[in-house]
N, C-alpha and C positions, 0 to 999 in steps of 0.2 A: 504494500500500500504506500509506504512510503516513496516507492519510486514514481507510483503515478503522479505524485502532487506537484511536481511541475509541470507536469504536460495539462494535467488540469489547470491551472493558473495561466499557461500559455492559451491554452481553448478559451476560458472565459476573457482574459486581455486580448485577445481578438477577435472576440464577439464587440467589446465594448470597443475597440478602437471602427469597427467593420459599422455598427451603429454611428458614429459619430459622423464617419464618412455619408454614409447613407441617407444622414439628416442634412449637409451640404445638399444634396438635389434634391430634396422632396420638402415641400412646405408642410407641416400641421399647426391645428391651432395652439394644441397643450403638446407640450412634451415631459412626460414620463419621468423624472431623473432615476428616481431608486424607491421602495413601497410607495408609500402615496404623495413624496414630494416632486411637484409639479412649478413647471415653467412656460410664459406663451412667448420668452425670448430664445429666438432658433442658436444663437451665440452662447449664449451661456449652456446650454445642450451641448452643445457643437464641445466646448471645451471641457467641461466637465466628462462625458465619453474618452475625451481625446486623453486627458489627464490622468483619470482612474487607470483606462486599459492600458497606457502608456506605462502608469507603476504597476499592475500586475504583472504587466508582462516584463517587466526590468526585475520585478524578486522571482518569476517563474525563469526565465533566465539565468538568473543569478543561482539558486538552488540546484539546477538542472547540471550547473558548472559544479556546485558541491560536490554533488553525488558522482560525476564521473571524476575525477582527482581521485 
């Protein structure tokens, strides 16, 4: 189990970076951030995706480098 946990941290920072993008070309009115905290600015969406999945995926990286050493 141990081993999975970076590749899981890399699947979900790439889901959130993969959203973030995705929100650049599509307009909505509310966007989503995380349980029920909501946004009707597509910018602050846009970075917050960008940001979150950007650090998961810098400590699923990071770990990933652990475990093979």
């Amino acid at each position: 189990m141990k081993k999975a946990i970076p590749y899981i941290y890399l699947i979900v920072g790439i889901s959130f970076v993969a959203k973030g993008f995705y929100a650049i070309f599509n307009e909505l009115d509310i966007y989503y951030l995380i349980f029920s905290l909501e946004t009707k600015s597509k910018s602050i969406y846009v970075l917050f995706n960008l940001f979150f999945g950007g650090l998961i995926l810098f400590t699923g990286i990071r770990r990933l480098q652990s475990f093979n050493k």
